[in-house]
C-alpha positions in Angstrom: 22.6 -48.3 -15.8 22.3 -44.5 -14.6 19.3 -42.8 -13.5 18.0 -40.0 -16.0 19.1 -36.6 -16.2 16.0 -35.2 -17.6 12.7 -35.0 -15.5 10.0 -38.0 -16.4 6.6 -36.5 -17.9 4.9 -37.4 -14.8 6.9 -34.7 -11.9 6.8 -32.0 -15.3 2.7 -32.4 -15.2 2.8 -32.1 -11.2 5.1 -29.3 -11.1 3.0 -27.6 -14.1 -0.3 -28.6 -12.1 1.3 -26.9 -8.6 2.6 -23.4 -11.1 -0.9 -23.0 -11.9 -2.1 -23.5 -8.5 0.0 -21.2 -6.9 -0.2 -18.5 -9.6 -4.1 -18.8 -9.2 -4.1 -18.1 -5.7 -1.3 -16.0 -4.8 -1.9 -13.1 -6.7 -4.9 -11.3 -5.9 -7.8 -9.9 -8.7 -6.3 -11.3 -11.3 -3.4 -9.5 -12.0 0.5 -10.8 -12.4 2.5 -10.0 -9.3 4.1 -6.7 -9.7 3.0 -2.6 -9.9 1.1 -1.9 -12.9 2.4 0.3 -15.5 -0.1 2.8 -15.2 1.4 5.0 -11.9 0.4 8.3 -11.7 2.0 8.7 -8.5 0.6 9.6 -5.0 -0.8 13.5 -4.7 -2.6 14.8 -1.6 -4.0 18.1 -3.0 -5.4 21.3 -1.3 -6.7 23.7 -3.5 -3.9 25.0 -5.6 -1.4 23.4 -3.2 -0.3 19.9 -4.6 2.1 17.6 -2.6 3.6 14.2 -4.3 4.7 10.7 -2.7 6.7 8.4 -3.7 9.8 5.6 -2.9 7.2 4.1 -1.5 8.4 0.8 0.3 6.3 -2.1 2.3 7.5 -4.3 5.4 5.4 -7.2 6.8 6.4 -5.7 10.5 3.3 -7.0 12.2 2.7 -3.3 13.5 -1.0 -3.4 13.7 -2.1 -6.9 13.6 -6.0 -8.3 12.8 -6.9 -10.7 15.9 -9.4 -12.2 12.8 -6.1 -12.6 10.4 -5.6 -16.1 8.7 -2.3 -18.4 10.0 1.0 -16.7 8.3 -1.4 -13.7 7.2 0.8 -10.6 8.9 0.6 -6.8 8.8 1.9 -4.7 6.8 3.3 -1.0 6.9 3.6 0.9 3.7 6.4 4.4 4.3 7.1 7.0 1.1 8.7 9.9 1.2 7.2 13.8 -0.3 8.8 14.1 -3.6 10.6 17.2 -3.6 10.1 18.1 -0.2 10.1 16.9 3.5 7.5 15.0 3.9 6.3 11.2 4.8 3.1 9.1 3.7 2.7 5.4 6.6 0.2 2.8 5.8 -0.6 0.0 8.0 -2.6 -2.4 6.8 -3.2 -5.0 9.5 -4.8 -7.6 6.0 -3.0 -7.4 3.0 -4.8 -11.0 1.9 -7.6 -8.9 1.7 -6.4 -5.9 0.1 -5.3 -8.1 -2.4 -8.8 -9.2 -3.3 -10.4 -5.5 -3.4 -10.6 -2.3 -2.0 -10.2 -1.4 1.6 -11.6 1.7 3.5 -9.0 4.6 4.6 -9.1 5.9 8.0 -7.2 7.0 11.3 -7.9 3.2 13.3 -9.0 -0.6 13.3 -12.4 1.1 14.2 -12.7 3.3 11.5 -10.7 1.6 8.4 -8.8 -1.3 7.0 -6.0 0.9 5.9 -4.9 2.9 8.0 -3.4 6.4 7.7 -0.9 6.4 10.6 0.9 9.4 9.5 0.8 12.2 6.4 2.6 15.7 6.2 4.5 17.9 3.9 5.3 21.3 2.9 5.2 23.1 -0.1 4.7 26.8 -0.9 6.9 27.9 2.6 3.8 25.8 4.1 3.7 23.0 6.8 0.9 20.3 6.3 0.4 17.4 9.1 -3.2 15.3 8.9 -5.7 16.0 11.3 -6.3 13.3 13.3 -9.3 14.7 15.1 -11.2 14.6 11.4 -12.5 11.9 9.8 -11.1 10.2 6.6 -12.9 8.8 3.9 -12.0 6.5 1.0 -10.4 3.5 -0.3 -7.2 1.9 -0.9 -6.7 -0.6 -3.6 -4.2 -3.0 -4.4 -2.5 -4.3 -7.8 -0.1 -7.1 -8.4 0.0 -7.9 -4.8 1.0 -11.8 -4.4 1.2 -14.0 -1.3 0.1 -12.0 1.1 2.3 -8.7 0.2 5.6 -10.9 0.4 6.2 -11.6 -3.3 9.7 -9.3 -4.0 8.2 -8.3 -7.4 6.5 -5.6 -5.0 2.9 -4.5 -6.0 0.9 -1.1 -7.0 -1.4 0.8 -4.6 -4.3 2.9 -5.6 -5.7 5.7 -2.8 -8.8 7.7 -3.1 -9.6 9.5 -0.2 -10.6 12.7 1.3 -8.9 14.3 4.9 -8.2 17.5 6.6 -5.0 19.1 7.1 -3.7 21.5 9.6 -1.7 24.1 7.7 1.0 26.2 9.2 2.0 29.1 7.5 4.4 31.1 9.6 2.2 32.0 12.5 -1.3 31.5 10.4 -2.9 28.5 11.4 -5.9 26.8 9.8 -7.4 23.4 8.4 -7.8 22.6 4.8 -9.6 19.9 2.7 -7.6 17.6 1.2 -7.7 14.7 -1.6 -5.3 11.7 -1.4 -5.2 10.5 -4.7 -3.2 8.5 -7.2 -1.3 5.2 -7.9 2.2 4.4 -6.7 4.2 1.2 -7.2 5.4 -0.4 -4.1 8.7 -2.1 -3.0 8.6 -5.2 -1.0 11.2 -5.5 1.7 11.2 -7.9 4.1 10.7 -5.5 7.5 12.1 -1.9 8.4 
């Protein structure tokens, strides 16, 4: 007599059990793994001058580890590009279990922030913007759709609110400006870059 080709009752209700299990805990807040539909995009804004991210893309490269991080729980760095200009948006964020769960503070280093802002500039109106790093940032970054850890390939959404200064550079005028980093991007998942 040959064995069944159909599963028995018993392995469907453990594999149905362990589903369940894993789509409780792997995605965090709630939400189904994957960006939300509700992007807005990116913006860091400076009085009338407004500058757009976007192709934003994450890599688990381990570039600024947590000594406190869980076993298999690795950084991760977030890189997007200015839309419609020359710029560059990096996020590291040494514990994307966490950012998963809830909102993590912006800022320049592991001192200062959860997220951090390793690198933002642009240009727009025949103006150069780079982020202070000598100033302080405020804010939070938030996370949706983010499962296992920032691994899942169905990629997540990220949600900033913060609040920097720029160094402008226009031609040979120099000065700061305030600026707000707000909006909500989707985010591919690659594997490292």
């Amino acid at each position: 007599m040959s064995r069944s080709r159909f599963p028995s009752t018993t392995s469907l209700a453990a594999a149905a059990v362990a589903s369940a299990a894993l789509a409780g805990t792997g995605c965090g807040g709630g939400d189904s793994c994957g960006p939300t539909s509700s992007t807005s995009g990116v913006k860091a804004t400076a009085g009338t001058a407004s500058m757009s991210y976007g192709t934003l893309t994450s890599g688990l490269n381990n570039d600024c580890p947590a000594s406190n991080a869980p076993a298999g729980v690795v950084s991760m760095t977030i890189f997007g590009f200015q839309v419609g200009g020359a710029g560059s948006i990096t996020l590291c964020v040494s514990r994307p279990d966490l950012l998963a769960d809830g909102s993590q503070t912006l800022g320049h280093d592991s001192a200062s922030a959860q997220v951090r802002i390793v690198d933002l500039n642009g240009d727009v109106d025949a103006c150069s913007f780079t982020i202070d790093r000598s100033q302080p940032v405020t804010g939070t970054a938030t996370a949706h759709g983010m499962c296992d850890n920032g691994s899942d390939p169905a990629g997540f959404s990220i949600t900033l609110d913060g609040a920097m200064t720029f160094t402008r550079t226009c031609g040979t005028t120099v000065d700061t400006v305030q600026v707000a980093l707000q909006g909500t991007e989707a985010v591919k998942t690659a594997v490292a870059f």
